[in-house]
N, C-alpha and C positions, 0 to 999 in steps of 0.2 A: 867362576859362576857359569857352571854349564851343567844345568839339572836336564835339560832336557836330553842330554847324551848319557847323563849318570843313568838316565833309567833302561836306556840301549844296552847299554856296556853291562846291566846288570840284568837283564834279562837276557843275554847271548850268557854269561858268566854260569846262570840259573840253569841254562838248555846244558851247561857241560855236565850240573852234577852240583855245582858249589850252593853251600847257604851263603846269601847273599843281604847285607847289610848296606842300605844308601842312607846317607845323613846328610841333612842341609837343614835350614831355616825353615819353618813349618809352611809357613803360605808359598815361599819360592818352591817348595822340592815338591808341591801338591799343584798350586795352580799354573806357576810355566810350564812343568812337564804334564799336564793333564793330559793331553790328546795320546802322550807316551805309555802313561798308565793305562789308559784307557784299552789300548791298542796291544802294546809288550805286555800285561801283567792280567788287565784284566779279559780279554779275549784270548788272549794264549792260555791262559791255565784252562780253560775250555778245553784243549784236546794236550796238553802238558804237563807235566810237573813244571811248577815255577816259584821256586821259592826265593821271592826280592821281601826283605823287611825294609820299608821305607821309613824312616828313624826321621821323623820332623821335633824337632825342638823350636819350642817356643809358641805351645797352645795358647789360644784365647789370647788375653790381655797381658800372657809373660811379657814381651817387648812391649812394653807400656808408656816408657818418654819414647816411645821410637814412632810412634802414631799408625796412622790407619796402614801404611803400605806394609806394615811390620806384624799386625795385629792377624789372627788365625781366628776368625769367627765362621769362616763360612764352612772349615776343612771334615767337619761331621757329616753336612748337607751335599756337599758334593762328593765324598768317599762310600756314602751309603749310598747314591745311587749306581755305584759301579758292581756288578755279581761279582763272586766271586774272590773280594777281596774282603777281610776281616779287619774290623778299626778297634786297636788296645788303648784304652784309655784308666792309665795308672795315677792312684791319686796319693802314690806316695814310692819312694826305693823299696820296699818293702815289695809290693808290687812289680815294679821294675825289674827285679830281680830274678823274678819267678816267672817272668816274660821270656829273658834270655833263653831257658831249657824249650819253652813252649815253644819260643821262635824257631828253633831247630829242628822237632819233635814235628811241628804241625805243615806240610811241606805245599803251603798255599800264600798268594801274596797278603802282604799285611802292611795295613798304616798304625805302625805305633804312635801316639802323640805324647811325646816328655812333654811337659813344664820347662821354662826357662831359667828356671831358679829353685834352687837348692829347700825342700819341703820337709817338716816332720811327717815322720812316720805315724799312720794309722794304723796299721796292721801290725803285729809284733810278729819278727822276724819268724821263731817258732808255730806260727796259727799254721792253722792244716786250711787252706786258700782251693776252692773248686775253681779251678781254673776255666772249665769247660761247662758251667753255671752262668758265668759271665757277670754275676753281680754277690755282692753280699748283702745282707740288712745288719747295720752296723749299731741301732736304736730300736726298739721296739716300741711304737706308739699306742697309742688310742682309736682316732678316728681321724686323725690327718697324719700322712708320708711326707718327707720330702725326697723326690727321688735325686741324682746329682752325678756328676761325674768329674774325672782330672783335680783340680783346682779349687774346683765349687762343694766338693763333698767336705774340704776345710770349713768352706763359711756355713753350709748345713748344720756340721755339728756343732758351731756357735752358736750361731743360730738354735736349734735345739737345745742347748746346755741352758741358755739363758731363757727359754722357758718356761724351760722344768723348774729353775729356781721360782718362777712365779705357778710351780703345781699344772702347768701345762705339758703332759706328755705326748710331743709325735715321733713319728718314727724318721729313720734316715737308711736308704737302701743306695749306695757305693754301687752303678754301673760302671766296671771297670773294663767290661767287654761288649760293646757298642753291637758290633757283629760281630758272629755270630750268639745270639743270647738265645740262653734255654727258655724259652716264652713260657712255656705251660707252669713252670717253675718259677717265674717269672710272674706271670700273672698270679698264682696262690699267693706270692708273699704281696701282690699289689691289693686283692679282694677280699684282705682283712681290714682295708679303710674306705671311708667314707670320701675320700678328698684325699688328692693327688695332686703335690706341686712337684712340679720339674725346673730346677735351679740348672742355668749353663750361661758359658760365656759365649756366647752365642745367640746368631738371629734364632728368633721364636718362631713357629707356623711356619717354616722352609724347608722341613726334612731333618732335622738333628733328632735330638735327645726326646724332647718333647712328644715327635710326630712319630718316634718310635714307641714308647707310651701308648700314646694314641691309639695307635693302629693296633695296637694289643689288645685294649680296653675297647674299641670298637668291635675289632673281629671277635670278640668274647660277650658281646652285647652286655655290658653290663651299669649299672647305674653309679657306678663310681665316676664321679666328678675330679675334673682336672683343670690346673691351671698353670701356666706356663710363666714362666722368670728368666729375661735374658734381654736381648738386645733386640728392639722394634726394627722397620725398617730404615738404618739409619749405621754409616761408621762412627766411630768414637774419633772427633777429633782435637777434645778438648785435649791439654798435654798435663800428665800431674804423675803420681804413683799409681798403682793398681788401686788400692784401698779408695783412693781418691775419688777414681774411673768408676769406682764401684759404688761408690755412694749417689755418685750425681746421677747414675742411671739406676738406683733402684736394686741394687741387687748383693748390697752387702749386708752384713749379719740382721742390723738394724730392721 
């Protein structure tokens, strides 16, 4: 348990030349090494090449009987305010997969965030995936979106399936690429709706998912309406299943 050298040892590793891979638990390898990242990966790549992939497993509510010290809600809101490093968030292997080449290929630090547990597939292995889009539209709605990422793009599309069966169409857009996202591209697929909800496991109004949204639809001045789904100010420290965690706060398919 020594994240805070893993990110030393990997940014010296970086300056020789190597692609570099750090894996730890999602909230230890982000919040005790932060002043590391901050400093090794994301001020060095300033005048660098630094290619560290920070591999956290265990987004959002994966560790889930493991309670709040275990729980990764904050690791959006504080990755996004560092430059220069990109946050992949894959909402299925399928995905994951097509990260590995990118991981190699893109020679900048990056926080990948796995899932803690084993996901069906959304993507079929064969789609032709814009990696460098950073999001797809996986439903095509009416007049309400749900936008979503990791985890939460599963309960979106329940979520949506069991609408349509009541003749309700909205759409569902898979942010799989936090930063850096194609915005202009970006906001076209967001300014065919009238209404914009952002599903995450995560604090709301902090900088995540949401306040990425946001800042789009603001600096675009546009009259599309948004509404945020995720965790208030507040840890989760009831103890149950994910499903569980997800109902008492409001943010499962229901």
């Amino acid at each position: 348990i020594a994240e805070q050298n893993l990110i030393n040892v990997s940014a010296g590793l970086a300056l020789e030349g190597f692609n570099v891979f750090a894996y730890a638990i999602a909230p230890f390898l982000i919040m005790r090494a932060y002043e590391q990242i901050r400093n090794n990966l994301s001020l060095l790549s300033h005048i660098h090449e630094v290619n560290v992939n920070l591999v956290g497993v265990g987004a959002g509510l994966s560790y889930d009987v493991s309670g709040p010290t275990h729980h990764s809600i904050e690791d959006i809101s504080i990755i996004r305010a560092l430059p220069n490093i990109s946050i992949l968030s894959p909402s299925d292997w399928v995905l994951a997969e097509r990260f590995a080449d990118y991981s190699i290929e893109n020679k900048k630090p990056k926080y990948i965030r796995f899932d803690g547990k084993p996901l069906p597939n959304i993507y079929d292995s064969k789609d032709t995936i814009n990696l460098q889009q950073g999001f797809s539209e996986l439903m095509e709605g009416e007049e309400i979106c749900l936008v979503s990422t990791g985890y939460m793009t599963h309960t979106a599309l329940k979520a949506a399936d069991k609408l349509a069966r009541d003749g309700v169409r909205i759409g569902v857009i898979d942010v799989f690429v936090i930063k850096p996202i194609a915005e202009d591209l970006f906001f076209q697929a967001l300014s065919k709706y009238t209404h914009i909800v952002t599903l995450e496991e995560a604090f709301i109004n902090k900088g995540g998912l949401d306040s990425l949204v946001m800042s789009i639809l603001n600096e675009k001045e546009t009259d599309v309406k948004l509404k945020s789904m995720g965790f208030r100010d507040s840890y989760v420290f009831d103890i149950g299943s994910r499903d569980y965690l997800h109902k008492i706060n409001n943010i499962d398919e229901d």
